[in-house]
Steps between C-alpha positions, in 0.01 A plus 500: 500500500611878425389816680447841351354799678336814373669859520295791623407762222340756714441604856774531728788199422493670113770695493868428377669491792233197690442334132888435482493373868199283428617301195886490601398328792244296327784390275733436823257291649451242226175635316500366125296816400322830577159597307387879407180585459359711187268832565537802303217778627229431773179692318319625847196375471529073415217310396647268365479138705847388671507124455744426814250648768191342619336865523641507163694889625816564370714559840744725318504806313755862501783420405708184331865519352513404124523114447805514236670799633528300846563175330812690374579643848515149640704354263774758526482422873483121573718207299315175519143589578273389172290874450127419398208720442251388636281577344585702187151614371533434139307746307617799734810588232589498212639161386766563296631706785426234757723262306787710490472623847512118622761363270670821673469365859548158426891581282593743772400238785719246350107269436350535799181665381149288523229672358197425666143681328155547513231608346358798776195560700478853550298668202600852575845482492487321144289836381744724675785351311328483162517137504335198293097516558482332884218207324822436277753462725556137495524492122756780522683352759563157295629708177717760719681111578534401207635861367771461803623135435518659108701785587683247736602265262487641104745737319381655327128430668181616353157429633113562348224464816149648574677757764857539388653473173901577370730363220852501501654568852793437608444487882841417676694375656244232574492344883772269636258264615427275166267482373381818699396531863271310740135570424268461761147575478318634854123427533294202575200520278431288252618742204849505700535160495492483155741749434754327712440190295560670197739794528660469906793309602350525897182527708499789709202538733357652792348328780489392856225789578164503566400614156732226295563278796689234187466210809765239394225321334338759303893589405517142361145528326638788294851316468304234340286699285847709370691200431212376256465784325923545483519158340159594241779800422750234405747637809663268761304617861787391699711778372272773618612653850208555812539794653254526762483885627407458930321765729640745753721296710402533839447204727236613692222586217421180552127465269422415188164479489256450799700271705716395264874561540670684254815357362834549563401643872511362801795315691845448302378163442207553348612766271787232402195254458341732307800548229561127485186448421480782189846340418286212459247568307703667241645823593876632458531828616329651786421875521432691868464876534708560823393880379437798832481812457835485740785382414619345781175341565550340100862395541398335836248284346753443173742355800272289715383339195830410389583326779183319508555373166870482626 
């Protein structure tokens, strides 16, 4: 099993001085990788549905630092830590841009970008930024991929889509992971699941809350269903990575749902249980957001877990 952890991108831990200290020491401590969430503007009034709430409220909103400006920061500071988005919201940029500004990261970090994506949920940023109608997002989404691994792996490279279209690029240098980087494709829907069968190289979901609680057996229900529809794709399911994105780690919010205890709380023995089992039914990288708004508080709970795990 691997651990990653996510970096703050707002509130108080966002700034250079505690994002240096936060992913140096993540990188000192064994983590195998540190994930960076994607906002761009907060429109102030939302109604759009959050899908990782039971209320269905977004719980952030202000202020975020930009996803590949950060990605960039982190690189230049840390040596071994793999850099992911997570998620990159596809249609947000342009993708001819997008393809450069990742083969970017990925040559200056010597490969150790993994570009994790999604297709959005928040309607009113997409019209802010002028992106692809929010009804068309998926569709977008799935050509802005194939557009990257073009750009990734053509020269020249030239592409005709319903979104995008270009002839004759040269787009280098191209990534130094071949044949470009990781893919992985956040989400849990049905519609997701299909696009990690047929464009992603991982799995990346959420769950472990009480609005995706992805129980061990639920996680192996969608396993199941992903595999099938990898090997209708004609792609080999075992070479697909599981990246399984955890909740807040904090040992005492200890419920799920009702009585129900949540996972990966509890006594150091269960949360070990609780990773053997995921381990188990099919996961390979584990995911906990040790995130405060303190950073002493967040490098505390970066420690304790290590040792755990230790």
């Amino acid at each position: 099993m691997r651990y990653g952890f996510y970096l703050p991108t707002r509130g108080g831990c966002a700034t250079p001085q505690a994002l240096e200290t936060i992913v140096q020491r993540g990188e000192a401590l064994g983590f195998h990788s540190v994930m960076i969430a994607d906002h761009v503007v907060f429109p102030t009034a939302i109604a759009s549905r959050y899908p990782y709430t039971v209320s269905g409220e977004f719980p952030g909103g202000g202020d975020a630092l930009e996803q590949l400006t950060l990605v960039a920061f982190v690189a230049g500071r840390t040596r071994a830590l793999r850099l992911v988005t997570s998620v990159m919201i596809l249609p947000y940029r342009n993708p001819v841009l997008t393809a450069k500004m990742l083969a970017t990261v990925d040559v200056l970090s010597s490969g150790r970008l993994t570009v994790g994506v999604g297709v959005g949920w928040l309607r009113e940023e997409f019209e802010a930024l002028g992106a692809p109608n929010f009804e068309r997002r998926g569709a977008a989404s799935d050509e802005y991929l194939r557009i990257f691994k073009t750009l990734w792996t053509e020269n020249p490279a030239s592409f005709a889509g319903e979104f995008y279209r270009f002839a004759g690029l040269r787009c280098l240098p191209h990534p130094v992971q071949k044949p470009h980087p990781p893919i992985w494709i956040g989400g849990h829907s049905a519609p997701a699941l299909r696009r990690v069968a047929r464009h992603g190289d991982g799995w990346h979901p959420v769950g472990a809350n009480p609005a995706v609680p992805l129980r061990p057996a639920e996680l192996r229900t969608s396993l199941d269903r992903l595999f099938r529809l990898t090997e209708a794709e004609k792609r080999d399911p075992s070479a697909l990575t599981i990246s399984f994105k955890a909740p807040v780690y904090d040992v005492t919010a200890t419920t799920l749902t009702g009585s129900e205890r949540r996972p990966f709380s509890g006594t150091a023995q269960q949360v070990a249980d609780d990773i053997a089992t995921y381990e188990k039914t099919g996961v390979h990288e584990l995911i906990f957001d040790f995130r405060s708004d303190h950073l002493e508080e967040t490098l505390d709970r970066m420690e304790r877990f290590a040792r755990m795990i230790r």
